[in-house]
N, C-alpha and C positions, 0 to 999 in steps of 0.2 A: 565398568561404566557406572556412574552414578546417577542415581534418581533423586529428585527427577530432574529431568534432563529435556531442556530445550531447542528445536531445530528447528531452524527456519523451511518452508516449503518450496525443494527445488534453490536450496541456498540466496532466496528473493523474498518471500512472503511472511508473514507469520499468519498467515489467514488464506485460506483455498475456499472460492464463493465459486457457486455455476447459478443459473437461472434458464430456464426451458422460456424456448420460443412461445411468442405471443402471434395468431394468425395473423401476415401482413405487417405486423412491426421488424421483423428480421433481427432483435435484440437479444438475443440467443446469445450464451458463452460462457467461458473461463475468465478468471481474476486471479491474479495474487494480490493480496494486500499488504503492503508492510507498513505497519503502526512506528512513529518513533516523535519525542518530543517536538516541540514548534522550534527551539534553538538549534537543533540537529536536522533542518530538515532538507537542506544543499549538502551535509555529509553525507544523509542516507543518500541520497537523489546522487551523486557522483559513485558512490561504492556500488552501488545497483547495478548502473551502467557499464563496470567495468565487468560485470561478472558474465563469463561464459553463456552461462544458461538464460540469459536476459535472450539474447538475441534468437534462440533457437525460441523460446518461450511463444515469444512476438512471432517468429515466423508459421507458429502453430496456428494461429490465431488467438492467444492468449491476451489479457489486457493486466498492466501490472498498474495500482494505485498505492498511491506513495501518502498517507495520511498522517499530518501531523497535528499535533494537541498542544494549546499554549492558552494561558488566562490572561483574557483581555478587557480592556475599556477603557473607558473616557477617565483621567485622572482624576482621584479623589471620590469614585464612584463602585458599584459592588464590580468586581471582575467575573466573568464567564468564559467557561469553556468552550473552546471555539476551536474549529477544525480546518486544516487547509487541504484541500484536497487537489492532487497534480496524477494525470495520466502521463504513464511515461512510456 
């Protein structure tokens, strides 16, 4: 095997977030996150879906967020990074 060597978490995420319940909010949980650019972000969003572990993931109570990254603006103006963010 070579290093280094990167895996995604649970072949979905690149990123494993938790956050502890707040009293009365009920927001308590697991996340995967998977980062991939703003032009690729209906290719991750379909491979995800098809993958095994998506569905048992979700049936855990798990939440998986699909984040993409692309520089944007008004034409002829400075561009910023800017994020789309989709629960799947």
């Amino acid at each position: 095997m070579k290093f280094p060597r990167r895996i995604d978490a649970f072949n979905i995420g690149d990123l494993l977030a938790c956050n502890e319940m707040e009293v009365n909010k009920g927001d308590a949980g697991i996340a995967l996150v998977q980062c991939c650019p703003g032009a690729s972000h209906a290719e991750h969003k379909t491979k995800i879906l098809a993958i095994p572990e998506f569905q048992i993931w979700k049936a855990a109570g798990g939440r998986v967020l699909l984040m993409s990254w692309a520089k944007q603006g008004p034409r002829g103006k400075r561009k910023a990074w800017t994020v789309r963010e989709e629960e799947l």
